[in-house]
FIVOKOL-818234 format. One record per residue: residue number from 0; z, x, y of N, C-alpha, C, CB in turn; residue in three letters; chain. Coordinates in pm, 1 decimal, m for minus. Glycine has a CB too. Layout:
SITE  seq        nz        nx        ny       caz       cax       cay        cz        cx        cy       cbz       cbx       cby  type  mol
SITE  NUM         Z         X         Y         Z         X         Y         Z         X         Y         Z         X         Y   ALA    A
...
//
This chain:
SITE  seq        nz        nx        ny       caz       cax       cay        cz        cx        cy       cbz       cbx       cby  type  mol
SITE    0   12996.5    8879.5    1059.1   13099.3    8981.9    1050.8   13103.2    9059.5    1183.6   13072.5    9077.8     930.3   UNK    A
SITE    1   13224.9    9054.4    1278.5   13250.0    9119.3    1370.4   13264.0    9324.3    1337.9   13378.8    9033.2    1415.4   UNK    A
SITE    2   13178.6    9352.8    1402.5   13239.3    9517.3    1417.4   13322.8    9551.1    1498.2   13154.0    9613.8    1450.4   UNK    A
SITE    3   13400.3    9670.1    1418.1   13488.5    9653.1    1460.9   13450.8    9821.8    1567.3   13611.6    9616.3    1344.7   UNK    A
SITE    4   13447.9    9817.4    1679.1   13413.6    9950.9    1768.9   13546.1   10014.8    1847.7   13294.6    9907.1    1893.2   UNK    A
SITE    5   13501.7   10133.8    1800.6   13640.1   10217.2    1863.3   13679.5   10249.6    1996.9   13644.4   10340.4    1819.5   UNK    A
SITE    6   13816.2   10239.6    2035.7   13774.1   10267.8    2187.8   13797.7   10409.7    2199.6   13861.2   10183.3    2306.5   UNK    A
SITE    7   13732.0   10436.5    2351.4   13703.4   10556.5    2429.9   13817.3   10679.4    2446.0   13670.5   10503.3    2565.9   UNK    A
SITE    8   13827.0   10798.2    2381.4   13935.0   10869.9    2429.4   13918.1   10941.7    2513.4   13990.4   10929.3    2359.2   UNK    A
SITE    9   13796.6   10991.3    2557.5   13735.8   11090.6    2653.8   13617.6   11068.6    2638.6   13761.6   11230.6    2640.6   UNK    A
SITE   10   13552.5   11167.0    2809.9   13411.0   11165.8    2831.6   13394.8   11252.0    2917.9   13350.7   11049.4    2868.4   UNK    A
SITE   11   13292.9   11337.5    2915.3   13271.2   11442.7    2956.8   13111.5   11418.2    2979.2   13325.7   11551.4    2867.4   UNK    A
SITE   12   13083.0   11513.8    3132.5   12920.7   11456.0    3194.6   12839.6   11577.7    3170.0   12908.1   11409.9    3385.6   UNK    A
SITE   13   12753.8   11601.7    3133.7   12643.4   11703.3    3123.1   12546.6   11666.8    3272.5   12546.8   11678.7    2955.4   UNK    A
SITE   14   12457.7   11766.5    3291.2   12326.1   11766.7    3324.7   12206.7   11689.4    3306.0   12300.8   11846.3    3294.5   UNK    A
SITE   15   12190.9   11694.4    3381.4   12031.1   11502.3    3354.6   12103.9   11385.9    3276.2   11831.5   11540.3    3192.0   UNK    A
SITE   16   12257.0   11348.6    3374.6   12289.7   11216.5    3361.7   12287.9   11157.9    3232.1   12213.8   11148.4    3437.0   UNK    A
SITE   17   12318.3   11337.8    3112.9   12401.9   11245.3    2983.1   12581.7   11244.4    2992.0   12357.6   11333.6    2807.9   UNK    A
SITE   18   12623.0   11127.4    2950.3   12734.7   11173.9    2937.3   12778.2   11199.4    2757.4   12821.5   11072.6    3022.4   UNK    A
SITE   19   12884.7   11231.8    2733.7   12937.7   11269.2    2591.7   13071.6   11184.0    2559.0   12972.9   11437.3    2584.1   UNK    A
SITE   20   13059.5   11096.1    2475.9   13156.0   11028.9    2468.1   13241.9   11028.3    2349.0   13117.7   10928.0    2494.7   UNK    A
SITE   21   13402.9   11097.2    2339.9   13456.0   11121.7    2208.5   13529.3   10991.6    2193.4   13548.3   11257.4    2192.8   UNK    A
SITE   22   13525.8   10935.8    2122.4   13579.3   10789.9    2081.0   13734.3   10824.9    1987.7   13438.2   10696.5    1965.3   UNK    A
SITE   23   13811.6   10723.9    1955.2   13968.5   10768.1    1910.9   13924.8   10825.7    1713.1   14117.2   10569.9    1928.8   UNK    A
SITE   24   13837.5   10807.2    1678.8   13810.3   10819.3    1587.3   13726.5   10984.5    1555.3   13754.2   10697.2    1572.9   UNK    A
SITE   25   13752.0   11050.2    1666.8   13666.4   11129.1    1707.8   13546.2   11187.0    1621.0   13736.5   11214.5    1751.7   UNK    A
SITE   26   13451.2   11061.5    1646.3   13357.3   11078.5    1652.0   13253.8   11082.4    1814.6   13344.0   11000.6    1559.2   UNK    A
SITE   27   13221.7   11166.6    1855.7   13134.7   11212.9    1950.4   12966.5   11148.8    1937.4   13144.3   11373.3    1933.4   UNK    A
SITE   28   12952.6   11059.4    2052.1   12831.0   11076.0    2075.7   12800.9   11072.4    2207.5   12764.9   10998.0    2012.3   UNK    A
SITE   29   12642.9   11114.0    2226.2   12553.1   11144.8    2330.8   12455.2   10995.8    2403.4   12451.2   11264.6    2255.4   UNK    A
SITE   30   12523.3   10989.1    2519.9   12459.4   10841.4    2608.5   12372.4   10876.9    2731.6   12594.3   10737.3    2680.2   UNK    A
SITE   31   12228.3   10876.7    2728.7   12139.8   10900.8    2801.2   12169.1   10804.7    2978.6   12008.1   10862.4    2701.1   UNK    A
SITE   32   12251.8   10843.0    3020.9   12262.1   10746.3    3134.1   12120.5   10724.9    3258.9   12400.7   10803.7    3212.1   UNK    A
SITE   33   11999.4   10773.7    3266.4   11902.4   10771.9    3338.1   11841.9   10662.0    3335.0   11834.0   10857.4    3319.0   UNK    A
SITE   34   11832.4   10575.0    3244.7   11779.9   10420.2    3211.6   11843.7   10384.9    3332.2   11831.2   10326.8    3059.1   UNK    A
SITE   35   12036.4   10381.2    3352.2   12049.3   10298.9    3443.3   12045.7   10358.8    3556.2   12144.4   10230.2    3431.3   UNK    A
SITE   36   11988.0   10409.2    3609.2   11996.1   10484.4    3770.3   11921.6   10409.1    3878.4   11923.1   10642.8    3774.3   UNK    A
SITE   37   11799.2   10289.3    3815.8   11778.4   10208.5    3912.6   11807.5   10106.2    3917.0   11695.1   10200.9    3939.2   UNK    A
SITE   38   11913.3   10061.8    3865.9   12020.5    9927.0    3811.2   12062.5    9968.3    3970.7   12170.8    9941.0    3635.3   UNK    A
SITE   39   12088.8    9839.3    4062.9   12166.4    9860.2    4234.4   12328.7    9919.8    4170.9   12190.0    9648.9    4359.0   UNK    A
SITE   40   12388.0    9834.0    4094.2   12510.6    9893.7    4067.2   12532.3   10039.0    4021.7   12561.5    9819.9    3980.2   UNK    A
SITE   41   12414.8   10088.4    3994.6   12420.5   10234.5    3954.3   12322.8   10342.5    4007.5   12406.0   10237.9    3815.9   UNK    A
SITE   42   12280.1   10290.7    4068.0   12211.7   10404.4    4180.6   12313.3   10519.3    4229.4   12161.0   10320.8    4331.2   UNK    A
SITE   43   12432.3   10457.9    4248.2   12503.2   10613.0    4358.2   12541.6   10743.1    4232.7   12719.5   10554.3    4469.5   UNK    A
SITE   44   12520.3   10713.3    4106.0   12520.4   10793.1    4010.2   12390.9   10846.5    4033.5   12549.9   10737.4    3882.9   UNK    A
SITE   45   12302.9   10837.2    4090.7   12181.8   10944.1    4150.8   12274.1   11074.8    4178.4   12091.8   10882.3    4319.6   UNK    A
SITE   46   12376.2   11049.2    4250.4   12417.7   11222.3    4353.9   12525.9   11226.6    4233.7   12506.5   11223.9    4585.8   UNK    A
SITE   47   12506.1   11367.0    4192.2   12563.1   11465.8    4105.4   12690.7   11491.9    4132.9   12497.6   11581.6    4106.0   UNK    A
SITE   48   12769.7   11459.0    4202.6   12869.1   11471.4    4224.2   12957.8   11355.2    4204.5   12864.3   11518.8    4320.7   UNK    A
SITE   49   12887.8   11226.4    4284.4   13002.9   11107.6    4217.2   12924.0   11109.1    4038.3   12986.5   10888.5    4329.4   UNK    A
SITE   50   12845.8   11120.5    3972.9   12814.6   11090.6    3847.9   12927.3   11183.4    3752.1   12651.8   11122.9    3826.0   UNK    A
SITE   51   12958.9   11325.3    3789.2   13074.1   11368.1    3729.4   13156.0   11336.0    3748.2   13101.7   11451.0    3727.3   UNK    A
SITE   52   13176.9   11249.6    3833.5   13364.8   11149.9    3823.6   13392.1   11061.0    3729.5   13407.2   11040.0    3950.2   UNK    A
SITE   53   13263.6   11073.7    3608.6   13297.4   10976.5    3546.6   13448.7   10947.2    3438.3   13184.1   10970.3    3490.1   UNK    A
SITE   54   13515.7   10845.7    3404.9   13631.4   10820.3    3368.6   13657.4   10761.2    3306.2   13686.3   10801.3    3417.7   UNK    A
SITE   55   13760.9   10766.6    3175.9   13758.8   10640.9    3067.8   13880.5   10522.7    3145.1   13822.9   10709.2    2874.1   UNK    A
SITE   56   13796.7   10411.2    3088.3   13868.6   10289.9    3151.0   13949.0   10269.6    3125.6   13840.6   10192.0    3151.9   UNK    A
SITE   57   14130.4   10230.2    3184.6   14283.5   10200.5    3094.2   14189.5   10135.3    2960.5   14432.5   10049.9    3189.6   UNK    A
SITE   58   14237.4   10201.1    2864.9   14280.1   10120.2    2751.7   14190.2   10130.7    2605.8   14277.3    9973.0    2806.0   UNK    A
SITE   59   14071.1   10241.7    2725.6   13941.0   10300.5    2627.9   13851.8   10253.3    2627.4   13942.3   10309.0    2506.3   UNK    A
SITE   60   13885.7   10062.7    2683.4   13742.2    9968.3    2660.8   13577.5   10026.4    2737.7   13784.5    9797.4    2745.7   UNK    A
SITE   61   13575.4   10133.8    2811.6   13473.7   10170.1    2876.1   13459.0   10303.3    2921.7   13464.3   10097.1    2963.9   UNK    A
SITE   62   13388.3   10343.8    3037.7   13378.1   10456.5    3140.3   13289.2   10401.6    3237.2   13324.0   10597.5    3084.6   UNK    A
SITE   63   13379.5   10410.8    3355.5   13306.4   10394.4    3508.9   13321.3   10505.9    3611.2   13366.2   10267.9    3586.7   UNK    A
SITE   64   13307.4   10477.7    3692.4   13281.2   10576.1    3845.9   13299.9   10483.6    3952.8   13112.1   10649.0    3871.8   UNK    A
SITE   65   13326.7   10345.6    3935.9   13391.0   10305.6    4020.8   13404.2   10116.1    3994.5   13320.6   10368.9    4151.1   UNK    A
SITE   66   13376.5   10036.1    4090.9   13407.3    9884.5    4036.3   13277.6    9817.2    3968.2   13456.2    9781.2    4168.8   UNK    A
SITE   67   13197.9    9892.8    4072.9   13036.6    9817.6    4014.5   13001.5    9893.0    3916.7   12895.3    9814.0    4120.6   UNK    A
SITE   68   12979.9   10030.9    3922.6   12917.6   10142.2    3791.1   13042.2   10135.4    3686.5   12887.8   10342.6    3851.5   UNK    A
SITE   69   13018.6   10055.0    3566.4   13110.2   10119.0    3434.0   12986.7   10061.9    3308.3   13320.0   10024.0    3411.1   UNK    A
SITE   70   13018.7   10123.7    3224.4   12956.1   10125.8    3081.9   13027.8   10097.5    2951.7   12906.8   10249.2    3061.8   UNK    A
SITE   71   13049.5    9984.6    2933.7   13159.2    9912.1    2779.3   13105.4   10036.0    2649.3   13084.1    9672.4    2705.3   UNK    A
SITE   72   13243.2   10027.7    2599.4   13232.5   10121.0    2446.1   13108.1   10048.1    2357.4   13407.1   10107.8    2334.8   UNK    A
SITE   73   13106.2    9929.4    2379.7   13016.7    9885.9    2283.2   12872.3    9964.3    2299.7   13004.0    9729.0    2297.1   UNK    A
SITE   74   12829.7    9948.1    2430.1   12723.7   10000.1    2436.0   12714.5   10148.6    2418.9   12678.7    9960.3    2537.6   UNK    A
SITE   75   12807.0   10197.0    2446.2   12798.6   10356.7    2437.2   12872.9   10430.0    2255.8   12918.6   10420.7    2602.8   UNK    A
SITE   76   12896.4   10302.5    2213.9   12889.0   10277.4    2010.1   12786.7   10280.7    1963.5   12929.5   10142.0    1934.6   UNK    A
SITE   77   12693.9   10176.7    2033.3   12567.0   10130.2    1994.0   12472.5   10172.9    1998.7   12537.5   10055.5    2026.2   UNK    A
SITE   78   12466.2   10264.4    2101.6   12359.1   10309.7    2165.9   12321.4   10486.0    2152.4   12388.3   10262.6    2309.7   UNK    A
SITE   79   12490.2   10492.1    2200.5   12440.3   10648.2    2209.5   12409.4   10760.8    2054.9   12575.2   10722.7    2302.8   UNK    A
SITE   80   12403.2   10835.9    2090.0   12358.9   10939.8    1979.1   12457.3   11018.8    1913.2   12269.5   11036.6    2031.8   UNK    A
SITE   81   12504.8   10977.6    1777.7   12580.6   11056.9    1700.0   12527.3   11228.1    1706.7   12571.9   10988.2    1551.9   UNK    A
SITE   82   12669.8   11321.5    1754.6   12630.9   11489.7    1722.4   12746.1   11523.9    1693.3   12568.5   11595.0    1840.7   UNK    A
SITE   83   12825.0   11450.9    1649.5   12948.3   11518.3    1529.5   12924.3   11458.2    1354.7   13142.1   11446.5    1589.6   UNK    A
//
């Protein structure tokens, strides 16, 4: 049985590289992004400034910061932390 995962309506970045992700269903959860900071594609999310650019991808399927750094809904369904 396929799940079925919602896509991304917004995302908003906190402090110590969580971001907050409200999905169309708005349900909100919390994605610890520090795991990937020594991933090469995600290192430049080290400096605090490109890491708040983060952005939902056309169409909801994700959030990146640029071609190499993005993060699929699935994982940020799967993973992150329900706080609604």
């Amino acid at each position: 049985m396929k799940i079925k995962i919602p896509k991304i309506k917004d995302v908003k970045v906190e402090e110590d590289y969580i971001v907050i992700v409200t999905f169309e269903n708005n349900i909100v959860k919390k994605y610890d992004m520090k795991p990937w900071l020594n991933i090469e594609e995600f290192e430049i999310l080290k400096d605090k400034i490109i890491f708040s650019m983060a952005k939902v991808d056309v169409g909801g399927y994700g959030i990146s910061w640029n071609d190499e750094a993005d993060i699929s809904e699935y994982e940020l369904w799967t993973k992150g932390k329900q706080i609604n």
